[in-house]
C-alpha positions in Angstrom: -23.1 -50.4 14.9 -20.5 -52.9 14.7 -19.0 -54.2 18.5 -16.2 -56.5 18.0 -15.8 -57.4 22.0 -12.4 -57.9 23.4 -11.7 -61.7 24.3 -8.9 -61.2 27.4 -8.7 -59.2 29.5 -5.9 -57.7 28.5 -5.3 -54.7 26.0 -6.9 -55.6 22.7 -4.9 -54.2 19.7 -6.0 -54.4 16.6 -5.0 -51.9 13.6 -8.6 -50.6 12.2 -8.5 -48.6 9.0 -10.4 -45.3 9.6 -9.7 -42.0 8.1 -11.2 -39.0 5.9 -12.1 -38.2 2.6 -11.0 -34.4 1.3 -12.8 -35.3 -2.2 -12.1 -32.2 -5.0 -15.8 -33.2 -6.7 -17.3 -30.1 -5.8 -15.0 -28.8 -3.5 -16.4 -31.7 -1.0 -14.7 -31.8 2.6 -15.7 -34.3 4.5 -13.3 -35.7 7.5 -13.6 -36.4 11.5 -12.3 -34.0 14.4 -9.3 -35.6 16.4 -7.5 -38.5 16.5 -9.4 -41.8 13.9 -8.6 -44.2 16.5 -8.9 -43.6 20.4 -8.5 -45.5 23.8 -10.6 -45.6 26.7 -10.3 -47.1 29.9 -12.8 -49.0 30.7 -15.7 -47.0 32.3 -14.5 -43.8 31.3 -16.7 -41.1 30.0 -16.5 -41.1 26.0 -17.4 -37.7 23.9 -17.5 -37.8 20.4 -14.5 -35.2 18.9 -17.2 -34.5 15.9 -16.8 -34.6 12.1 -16.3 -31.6 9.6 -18.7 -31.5 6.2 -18.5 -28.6 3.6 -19.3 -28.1 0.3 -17.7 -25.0 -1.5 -17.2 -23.9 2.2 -20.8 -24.6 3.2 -21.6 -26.3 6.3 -23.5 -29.6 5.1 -23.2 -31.3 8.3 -27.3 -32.3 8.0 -26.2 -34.5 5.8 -24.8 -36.7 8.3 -25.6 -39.4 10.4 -23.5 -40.6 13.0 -23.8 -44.2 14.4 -22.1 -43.8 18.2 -23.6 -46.3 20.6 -19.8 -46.7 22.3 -20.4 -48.5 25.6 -17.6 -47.9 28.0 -19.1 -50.1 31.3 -17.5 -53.3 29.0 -14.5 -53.4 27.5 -14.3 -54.3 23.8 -13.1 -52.4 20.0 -16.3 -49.9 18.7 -16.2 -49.2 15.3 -17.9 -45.4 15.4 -19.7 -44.3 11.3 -20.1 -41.1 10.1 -22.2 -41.5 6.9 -22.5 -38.3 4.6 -26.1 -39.1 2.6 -25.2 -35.9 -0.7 -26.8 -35.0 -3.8 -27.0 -39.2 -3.9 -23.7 -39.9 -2.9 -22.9 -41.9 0.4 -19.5 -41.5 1.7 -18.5 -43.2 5.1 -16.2 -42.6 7.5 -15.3 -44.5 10.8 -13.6 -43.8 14.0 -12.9 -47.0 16.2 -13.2 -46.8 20.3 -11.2 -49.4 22.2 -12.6 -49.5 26.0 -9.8 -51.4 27.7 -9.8 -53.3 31.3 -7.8 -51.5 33.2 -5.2 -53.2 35.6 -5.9 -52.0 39.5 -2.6 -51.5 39.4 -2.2 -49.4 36.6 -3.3 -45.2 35.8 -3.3 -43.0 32.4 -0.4 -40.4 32.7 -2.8 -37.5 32.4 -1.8 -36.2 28.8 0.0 -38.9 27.4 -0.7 -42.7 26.0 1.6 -44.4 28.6 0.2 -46.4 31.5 2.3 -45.9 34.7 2.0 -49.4 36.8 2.7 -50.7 40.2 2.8 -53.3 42.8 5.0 -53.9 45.4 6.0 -57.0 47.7 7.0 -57.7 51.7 7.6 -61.1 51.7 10.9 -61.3 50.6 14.3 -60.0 51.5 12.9 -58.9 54.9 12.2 -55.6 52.9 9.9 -54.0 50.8 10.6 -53.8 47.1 8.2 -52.0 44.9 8.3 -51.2 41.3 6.8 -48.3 38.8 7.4 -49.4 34.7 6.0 -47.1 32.3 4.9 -48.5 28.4 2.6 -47.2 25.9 -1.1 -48.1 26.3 -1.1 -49.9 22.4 1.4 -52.3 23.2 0.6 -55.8 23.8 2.5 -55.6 27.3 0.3 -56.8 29.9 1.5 -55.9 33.3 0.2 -58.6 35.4 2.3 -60.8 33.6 5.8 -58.5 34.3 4.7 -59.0 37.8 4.3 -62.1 37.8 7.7 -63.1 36.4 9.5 -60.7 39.0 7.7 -61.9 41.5 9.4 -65.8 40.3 12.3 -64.3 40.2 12.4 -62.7 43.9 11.0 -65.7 45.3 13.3 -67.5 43.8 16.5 -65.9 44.9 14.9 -65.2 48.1 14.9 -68.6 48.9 18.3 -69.9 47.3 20.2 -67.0 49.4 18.2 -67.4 52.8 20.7 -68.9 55.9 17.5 -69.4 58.0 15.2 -71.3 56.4 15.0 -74.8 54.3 12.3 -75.3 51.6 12.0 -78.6 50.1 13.7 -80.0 47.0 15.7 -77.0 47.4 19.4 -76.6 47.9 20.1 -73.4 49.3 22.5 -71.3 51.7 21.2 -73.2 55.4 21.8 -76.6 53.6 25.8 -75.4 52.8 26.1 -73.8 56.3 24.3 -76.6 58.5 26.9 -79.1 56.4 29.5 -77.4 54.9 32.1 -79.8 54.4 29.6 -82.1 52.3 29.6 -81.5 48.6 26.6 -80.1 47.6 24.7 -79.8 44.2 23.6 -76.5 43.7 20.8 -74.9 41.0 23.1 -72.8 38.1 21.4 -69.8 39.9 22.9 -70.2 43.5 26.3 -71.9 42.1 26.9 -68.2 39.5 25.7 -65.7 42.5 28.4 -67.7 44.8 30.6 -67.6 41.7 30.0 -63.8 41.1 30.2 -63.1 44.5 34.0 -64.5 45.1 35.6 -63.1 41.8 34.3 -59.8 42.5 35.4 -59.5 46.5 39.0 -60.9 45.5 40.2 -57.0 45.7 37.9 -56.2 48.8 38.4 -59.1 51.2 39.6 -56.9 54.3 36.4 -55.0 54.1 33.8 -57.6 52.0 33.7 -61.1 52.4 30.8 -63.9 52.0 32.6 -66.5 53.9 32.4 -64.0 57.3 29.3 -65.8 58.4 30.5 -67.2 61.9 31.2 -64.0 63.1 28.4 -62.1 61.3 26.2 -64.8 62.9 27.5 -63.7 66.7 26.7 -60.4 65.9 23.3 -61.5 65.0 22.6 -63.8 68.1 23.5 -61.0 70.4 21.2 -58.2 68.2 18.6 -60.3 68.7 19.1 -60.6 72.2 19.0 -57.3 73.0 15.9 -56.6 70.5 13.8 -59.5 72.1 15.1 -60.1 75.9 16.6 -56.8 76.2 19.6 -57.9 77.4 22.2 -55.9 75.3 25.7 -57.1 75.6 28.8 -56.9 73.2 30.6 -60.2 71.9 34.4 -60.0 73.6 37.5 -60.2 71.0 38.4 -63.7 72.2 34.6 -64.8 71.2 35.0 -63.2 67.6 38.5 -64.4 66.6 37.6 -67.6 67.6 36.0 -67.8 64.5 38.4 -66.3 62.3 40.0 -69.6 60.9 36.6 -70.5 59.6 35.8 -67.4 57.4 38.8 -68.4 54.7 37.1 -67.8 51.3 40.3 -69.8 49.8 38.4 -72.8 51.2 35.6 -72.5 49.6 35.3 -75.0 46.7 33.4 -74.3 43.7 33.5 -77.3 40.9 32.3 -75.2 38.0 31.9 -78.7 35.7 29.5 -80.2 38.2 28.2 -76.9 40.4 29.0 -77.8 43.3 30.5 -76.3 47.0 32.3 -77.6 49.8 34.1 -76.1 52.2 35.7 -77.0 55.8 33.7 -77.6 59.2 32.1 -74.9 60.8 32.4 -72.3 57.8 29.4 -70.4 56.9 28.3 -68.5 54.1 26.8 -65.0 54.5 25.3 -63.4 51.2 23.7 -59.9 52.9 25.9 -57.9 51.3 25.2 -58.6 47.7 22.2 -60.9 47.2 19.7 -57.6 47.1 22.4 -56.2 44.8 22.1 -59.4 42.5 18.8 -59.9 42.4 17.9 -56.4 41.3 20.1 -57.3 38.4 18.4 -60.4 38.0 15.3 -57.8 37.5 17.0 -55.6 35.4 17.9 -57.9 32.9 14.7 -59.2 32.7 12.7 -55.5 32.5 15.7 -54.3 29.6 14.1 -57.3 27.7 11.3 -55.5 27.5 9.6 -52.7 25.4 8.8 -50.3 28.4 9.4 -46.5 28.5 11.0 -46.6 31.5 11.0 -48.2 35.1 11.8 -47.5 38.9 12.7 -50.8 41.0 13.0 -50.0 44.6 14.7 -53.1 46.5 14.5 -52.3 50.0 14.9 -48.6 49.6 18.5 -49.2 49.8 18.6 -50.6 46.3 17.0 -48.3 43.3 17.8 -49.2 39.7 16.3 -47.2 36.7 15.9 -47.9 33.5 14.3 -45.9 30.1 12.8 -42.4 30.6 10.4 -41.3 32.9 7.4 -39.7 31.4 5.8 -37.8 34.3 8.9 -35.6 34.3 9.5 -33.3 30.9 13.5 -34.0 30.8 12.7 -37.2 31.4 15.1 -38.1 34.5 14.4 -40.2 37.7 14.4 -37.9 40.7 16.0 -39.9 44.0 15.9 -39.1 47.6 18.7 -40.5 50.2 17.6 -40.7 53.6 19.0 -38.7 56.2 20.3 -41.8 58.5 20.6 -39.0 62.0 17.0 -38.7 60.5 15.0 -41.4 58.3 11.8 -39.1 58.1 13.9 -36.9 56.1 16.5 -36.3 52.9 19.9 -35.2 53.1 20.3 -35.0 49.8 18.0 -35.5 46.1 20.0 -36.5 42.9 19.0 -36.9 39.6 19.5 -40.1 37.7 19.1 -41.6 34.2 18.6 -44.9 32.2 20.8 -47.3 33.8 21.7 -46.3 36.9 22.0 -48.1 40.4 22.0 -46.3 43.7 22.9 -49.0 46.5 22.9 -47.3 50.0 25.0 -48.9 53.1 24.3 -47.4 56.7 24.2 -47.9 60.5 20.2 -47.0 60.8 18.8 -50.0 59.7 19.7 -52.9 61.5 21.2 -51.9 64.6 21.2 -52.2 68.5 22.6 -50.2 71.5 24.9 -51.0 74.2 25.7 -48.0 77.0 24.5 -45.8 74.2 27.0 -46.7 71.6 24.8 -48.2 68.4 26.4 -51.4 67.0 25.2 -51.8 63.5 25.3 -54.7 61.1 27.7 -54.6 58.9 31.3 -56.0 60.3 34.5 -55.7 58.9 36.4 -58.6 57.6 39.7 -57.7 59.2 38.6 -56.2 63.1 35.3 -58.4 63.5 33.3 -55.3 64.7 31.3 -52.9 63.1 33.1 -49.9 62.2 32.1 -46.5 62.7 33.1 -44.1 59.8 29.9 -42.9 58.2 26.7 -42.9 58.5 26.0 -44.3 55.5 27.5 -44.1 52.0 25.3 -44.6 48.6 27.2 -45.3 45.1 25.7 -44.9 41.9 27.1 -47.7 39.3 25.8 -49.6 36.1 25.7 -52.7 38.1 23.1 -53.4 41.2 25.4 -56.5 42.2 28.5 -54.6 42.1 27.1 -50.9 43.5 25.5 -53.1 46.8 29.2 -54.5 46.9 30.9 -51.7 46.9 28.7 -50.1 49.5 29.3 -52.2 51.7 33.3 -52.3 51.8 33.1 -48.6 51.0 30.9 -48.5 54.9 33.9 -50.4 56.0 36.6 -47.7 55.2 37.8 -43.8 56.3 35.6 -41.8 54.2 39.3 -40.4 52.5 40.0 -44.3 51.3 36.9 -45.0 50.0 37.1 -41.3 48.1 40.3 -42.5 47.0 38.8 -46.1 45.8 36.0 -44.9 43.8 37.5 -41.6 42.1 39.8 -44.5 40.8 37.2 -47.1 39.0 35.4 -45.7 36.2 31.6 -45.2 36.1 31.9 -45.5 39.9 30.1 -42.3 41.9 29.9 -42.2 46.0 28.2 -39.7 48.4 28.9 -40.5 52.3 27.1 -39.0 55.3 29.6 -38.4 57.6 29.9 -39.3 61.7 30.2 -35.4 61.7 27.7 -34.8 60.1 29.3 -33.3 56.8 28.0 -34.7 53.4 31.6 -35.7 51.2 31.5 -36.4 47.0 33.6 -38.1 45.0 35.6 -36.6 42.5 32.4 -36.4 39.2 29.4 -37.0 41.9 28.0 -33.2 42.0 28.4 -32.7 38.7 26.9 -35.5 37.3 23.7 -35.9 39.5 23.5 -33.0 41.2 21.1 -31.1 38.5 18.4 -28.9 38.5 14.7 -30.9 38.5 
């Protein structure tokens, strides 16, 4: 027996010519059962598919010896020989076994060739973002690696966008807001997700705004304080518009040459609303570069992006649930997306707080300070993660009729809203594109 043992301990593929021989000298049939070339996961049982040899019809299978010593406790590529020994002819024919390592985080799609993998991460984003990718078990994708580089990339963006937090040799949202009118040198990263985030609220700046962080910060202090001390107050209208000079995006200075921001004393910057959006498209990008069958990224739960097909349904689709926010153990509604779509939820069940048993939720409105109150949460499906988690969050922000007006009037752009009375609402292409049969 030949063992040619895998080096890494990664997939090992290596073409291996095997095959049959259907010979006409004597009406000689000689070939094996099944497929000449087979995977394995490493410890799983192996049974040998058999050979077929005839002679005029005639089972001469005595005639053949079969070398399979295929040892699947270690990993490696087993070359399998069927040797036909006839009327002093020798005619060989071999089979090769690869016994792969298999990832902890990976499984065989029971019938198929594709690995279905996983991992997830709760570190970052104050949420937990997981992600399923799907590729065929005889590609050289290794899915440790894929990991690996999303994990950089969260981490990464996790700690340009925080507001609470410093990490050294790094320029990142607390250094702008602790100094903001100092000119600061920013990474190309954080300088094109301020960038992208400004050109895209230019249209949306009574309902989405980055520069709202003095107010959004009040809200936060006085969250907290009811969360932690239990002492649940709400900030008065003289406290808010106090700060409504400072949340001007106008003076926010981008220098595109050098990539840098100033802007005026006691501004603030406030990313919340698009920096989960962004950096599932960050993710994106980087999983499209890749030769995977498909993919489910789940940022926060809020956040899902899919890409390819998914093999463990036959049509191939993604199957979604959105929470029921009067009820987060349960689904209001399951919809059926394909390869490129985004779903970015916004609701009031998340972050939130009570005060004489009114619930004051996070996300505040650029033009009345306070969180308004006309859903209970609103998901859009788009093509991009960035803009979607934009969009849902000024959507949140208007009467359920002018955000149905909005979105039936940008292309590609789908909305379903949970309504304060309880009534689900669609925009105008919504049921019929992704309400299906699954």
């Amino acid at each position: 027996m030949k063992k040619i043992l895998n080096i890494s301990l990664i997939l090992l593929i290596v073409l291996t010519l095997s095959g049959c021989t259907n010979s006409e000298d004597k009406g000689l049939f000689f070939k094996v059962n099944g497929e000449d070339t087979i995977y394995l996961l490493k410890g799983e049982a192996y049974r040998d598919l058999g050979f077929v040899a005839k002679d005029e019809g005639i089972d001469i299978s005595s005639y053949v010896t079969v070398n399979n010593l295929v040892n699947t406790s270690e990993a490696g590529s087993y070359i399998i020989t069927y040797i036909l020994d006839y009327e002093g002819k020798e005619t060989v024919i071999t089979r090769t076994v690869y016994v792969e390592y298999q990832n902890p985080s990976c499984t065989l799609i029971e019938g198929t060739n594709i690995l279905e993998c996983s991992e997830s991460w709760s570190s970052y984003l104050n949420t937990l973002i997981t992600i399923d990718i799907y590729f065929d078990r005889t590609t050289t994708l290794d899915s440790e690696v894929i990991f690996h580089n999303m994990l950089n990339i969260i981490a990464k963006y996790h700690m340009l966008s925080d507001k609470y937090n410093s990490y050294s040799g790094l320029v990142n949202l607390k250094n702008i807001n602790d100094n903001p009118e100092e000119t600061h040198q920013l990474s190309d990263e954080l300088f094109t997700l301020i960038s992208y985030s400004l050109e895209n609220q230019k249209d949306l700046e009574d309902y989405f705004n980055i520069a709202l962080g003095p107010v959004i910060n009040i809200w936060h202090d006085y969250r907290e304080n009811c969360l932690v001390n239990e002492i649940c107050e709400v900030p008065d209208h003289q406290t808010l518009f106090s700060q409504k000079d400072y949340t001007l995006s106008k003076n926010i200075i981008l220098d595109e040459e050098n990539k840098t921001i100033t802007m005026q004393e006691n501004m603030s910057l406030d990313l919340g609303g698009v920096a989960k959006g962004y950096i599932s498209k960050m993710l994106i990008d980087y999983l499209n570069s890749l030769p995977l069958e498909g993919y489910l990224l789940n940022n926060g739960e809020s956040n899902v992006s899919v890409g390819g097909t998914n093999p463990k349904r036959e049509n191939g689709k993604f199957v979604i649930g959105i929470t029921n926010p009067v009820d987060i153990s349960s689904l209001y509604e399951v919809i059926v997306i394909n390869d490129g779509d985004q779903i970015v939820t916004s609701g009031d069940y998340q972050q939130y707080y009570m005060v004489d048993d009114v619930l004051y939720h996070h996300i505040i409105s650029n033009t009345t300070l306070v969180p308004e109150s006309y859903c209970h949460s609103v998901s859009v499906v788009y093509s991009d993660p960035a803009l979607a988690d934009i969009y849902s969050t000024a959507l949140f922000l208007m009467s359920i009729y002018d955000g149905l007006d909005f979105v039936n009037n940008i292309d590609g752009l789908e909305a379903i809203w949970y309504g304060i009375d309880g009534k689900t609402y669609y925009s105008e292409n919504f049921k019929l594109l992704y309400l299906q049969p699954y």
